[in-house]
N, C-alpha and C positions, 0 to 999 in steps of 0.2 A: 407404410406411410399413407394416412389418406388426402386426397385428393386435394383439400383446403390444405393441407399441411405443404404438399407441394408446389402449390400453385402461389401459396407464401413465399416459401422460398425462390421459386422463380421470380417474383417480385424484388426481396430483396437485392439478386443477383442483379438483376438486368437495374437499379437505382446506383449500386453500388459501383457499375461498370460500364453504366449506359447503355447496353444490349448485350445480348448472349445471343450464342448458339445451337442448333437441337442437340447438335453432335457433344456441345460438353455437359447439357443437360443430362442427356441420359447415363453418361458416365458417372457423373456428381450424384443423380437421383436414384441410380441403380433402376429404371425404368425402361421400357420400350420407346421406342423413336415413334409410334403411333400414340403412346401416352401422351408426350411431351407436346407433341404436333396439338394435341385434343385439347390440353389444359392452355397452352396458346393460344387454340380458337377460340375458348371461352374467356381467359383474361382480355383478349383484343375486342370480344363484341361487349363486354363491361369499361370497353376504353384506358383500362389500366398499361394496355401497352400498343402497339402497333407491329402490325409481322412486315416480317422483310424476307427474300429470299434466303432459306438458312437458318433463321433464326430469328429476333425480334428486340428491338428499339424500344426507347421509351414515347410517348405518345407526344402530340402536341410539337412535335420538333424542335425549334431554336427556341430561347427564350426570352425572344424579344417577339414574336410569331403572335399575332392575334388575328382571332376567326370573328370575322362580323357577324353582328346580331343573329341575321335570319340564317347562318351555319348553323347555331348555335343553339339557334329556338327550334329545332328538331332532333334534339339529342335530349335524352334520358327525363323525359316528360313524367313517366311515373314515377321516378324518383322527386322531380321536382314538386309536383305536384302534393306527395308527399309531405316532404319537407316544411312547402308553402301552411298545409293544414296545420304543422305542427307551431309553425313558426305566430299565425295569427290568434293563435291564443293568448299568448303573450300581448297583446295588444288589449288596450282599456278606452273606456270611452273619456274622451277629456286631453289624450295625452298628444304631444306634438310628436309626430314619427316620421325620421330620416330614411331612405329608402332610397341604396345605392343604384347602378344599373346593372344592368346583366338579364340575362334569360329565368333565372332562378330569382328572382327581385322580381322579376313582370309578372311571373307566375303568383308571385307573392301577392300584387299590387292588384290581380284580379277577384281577392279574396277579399284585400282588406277595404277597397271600395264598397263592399257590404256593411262595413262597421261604422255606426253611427257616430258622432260630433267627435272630428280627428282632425288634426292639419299634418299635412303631409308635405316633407323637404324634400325636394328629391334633384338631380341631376342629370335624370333619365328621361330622356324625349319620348320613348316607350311607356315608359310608369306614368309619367302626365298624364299622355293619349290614353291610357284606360279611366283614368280620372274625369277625364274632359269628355269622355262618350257617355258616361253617366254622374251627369254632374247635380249637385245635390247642396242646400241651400245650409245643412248643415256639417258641410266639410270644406276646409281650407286646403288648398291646394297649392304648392312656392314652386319656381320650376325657377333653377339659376340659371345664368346665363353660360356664355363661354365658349369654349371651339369644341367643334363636337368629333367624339372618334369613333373606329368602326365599331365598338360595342352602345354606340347610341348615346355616350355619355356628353355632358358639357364641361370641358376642365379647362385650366388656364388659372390669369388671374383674379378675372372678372368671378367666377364661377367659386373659387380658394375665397375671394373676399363676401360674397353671398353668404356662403357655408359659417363662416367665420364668426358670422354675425348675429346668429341663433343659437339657440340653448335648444337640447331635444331631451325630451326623456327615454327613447329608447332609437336605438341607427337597427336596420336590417341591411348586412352587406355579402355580395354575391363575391365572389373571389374567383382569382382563374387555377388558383393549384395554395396546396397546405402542407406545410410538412413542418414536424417537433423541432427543425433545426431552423430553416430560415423561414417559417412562418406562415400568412398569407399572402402572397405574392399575385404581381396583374405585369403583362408586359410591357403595359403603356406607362410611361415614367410621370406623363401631365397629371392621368389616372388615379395614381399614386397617392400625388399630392394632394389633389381631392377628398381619396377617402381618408387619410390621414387626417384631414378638416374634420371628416365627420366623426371620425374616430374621438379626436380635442372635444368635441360639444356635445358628446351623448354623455347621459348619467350611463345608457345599458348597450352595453357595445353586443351585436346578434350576428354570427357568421352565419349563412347559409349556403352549404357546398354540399355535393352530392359525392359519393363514396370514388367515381373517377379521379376526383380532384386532387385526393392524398398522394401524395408524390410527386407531384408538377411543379413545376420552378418557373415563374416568369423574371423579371431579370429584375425587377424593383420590390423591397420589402412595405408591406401594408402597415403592419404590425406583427410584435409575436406572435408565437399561438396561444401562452398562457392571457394576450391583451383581452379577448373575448368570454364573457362575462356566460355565454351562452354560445358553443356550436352545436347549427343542427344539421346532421347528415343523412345518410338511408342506412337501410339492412344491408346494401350491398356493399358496406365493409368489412374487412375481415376484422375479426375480433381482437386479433393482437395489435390491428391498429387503431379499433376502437377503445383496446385498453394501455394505448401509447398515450393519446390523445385526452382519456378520463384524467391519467395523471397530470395534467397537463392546465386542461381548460376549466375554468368555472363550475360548466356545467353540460355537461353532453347529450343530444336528445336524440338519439335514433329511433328516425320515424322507419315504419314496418313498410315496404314498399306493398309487398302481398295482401295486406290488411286495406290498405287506400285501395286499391283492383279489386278487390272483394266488396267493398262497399258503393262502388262506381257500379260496379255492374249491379250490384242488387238496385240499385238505384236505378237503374236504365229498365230491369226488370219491371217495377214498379208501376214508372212512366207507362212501360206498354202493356200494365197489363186492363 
């Protein structure tokens, strides 16, 4: 069995069961207790699970559990970074673009402030702040109102009735976990309701989640996973759940995380040379 094959199936166990053990690992995989331990340490620094002594947990803990912004904005930057590249193609000059919060949306939002004559909806006290630091005579920028929570977002009703009130042509949203049964999920319930707003007034609904995310359950549904018109994820998903997921969504876009790091650095090359 090789290695993604197993490290599969340790996935599906520890989703199925909420954690495993090494000791029934290896029995199940027919493997070494040093295998099992290895393909661990590499599922847990990909975030797909969390070690525990003994054995290994699913990541992310309760699912009501939310990690504020600046956790959050130091976790899997080349993937998002990624993602972000792949995602602002999709974008046209002229068109009004919704722009949920999250780390993966800020990532986003450092791009698309390069893009010429745009208004931009967003909920995110972060997404503004990159707008507002370089502000520019041919971009509109909406910033709703509302109570804000640890992911930086503004929700409520004030924030539900803003959202409500606009037509977009295309939402880019960040999510806290994805799965083919209950969807896109966030742990915050106010959250929810927000992007469901944006969800109602976009012609092109855009998920943006990086390959940790698959599996994660927060305790409120966003939408299905077939609602998304477009997910875009990294290469650091495994394929059989990239092709759960094709089945599934619109339309699937995995960005090469390797290829983004390849062209940063040549890029840095350049600079100095």
């Amino acid at each position: 069995m090789l290695a993604s094959q197993r490290r599969s199936r340790i996935l599906e166990e520890i989703r199925r069961s909420g954690a495993v053990r090494v000791s029934a690992l290896v029995e199940r995989l027919g493997v070494s207790d040093m295998t099992v331990r290895r393909d661990l340490e590499v599922l847990a620094q990909q975030g797909q699970l969390q070690k525990v002594h003994g054995g290994a947990i699913l990541p992310g803990g309760r699912s009501t559990e939310e990690p504020g912004f600046a956790a959050k904005s130091v976790r899997e930057n080349a993937e998002k970074l990624a993602i972000a590249t792949e995602a602002v193609r999709l974008v046209e000059p002229g068109m009004a673009v919704g722009v949920s919060a999250g780390t993966t949306t800020w990532t986003f939002a450092r791009l698309l402030c390069d893009l010429p004559d745009i208004t931009v909806v967003t909920n995110s006290v972060q997404v503004a702040d990159v707008f507002s630091r370089r502000p520019r005579t041919d971009q509109t920028v909406v910033l709703t109102g509302g109570i804000r929570t640890p992911s930086e977002a503004l929700v409520g009703p004030f924030a539900v009735a803003a959202i409500r009130s606009v037509n977009l042509d295309i939402m880019f949203m960040g999510v806290h976990g994805m799965d083919v049964h209950s969807g896109y999920t966030t742990p915050n319930l106010m959250e929810a309701e927000a992007d469901r707003a944006f969800v109602e007034v976009s012609r092109r609904f855009v998920v943006l989640a990086d390959h940790t995310k698959y599996g994660v359950l927060g305790i409120s549904t966003i939408a299905d996973i077939d609602a998304a018109d477009v997910l875009i994820t990294d290469s650091g998903l495994a394929e059989e759940h990239q092709q759960a997921l094709r089945e599934r969504v619109g339309d699937l876009i995995v960005a090469d995380v390797a290829a983004e790091n390849d062209s940063n650095e040549s890029s840095e090359s350049e600079a100095g040379a």
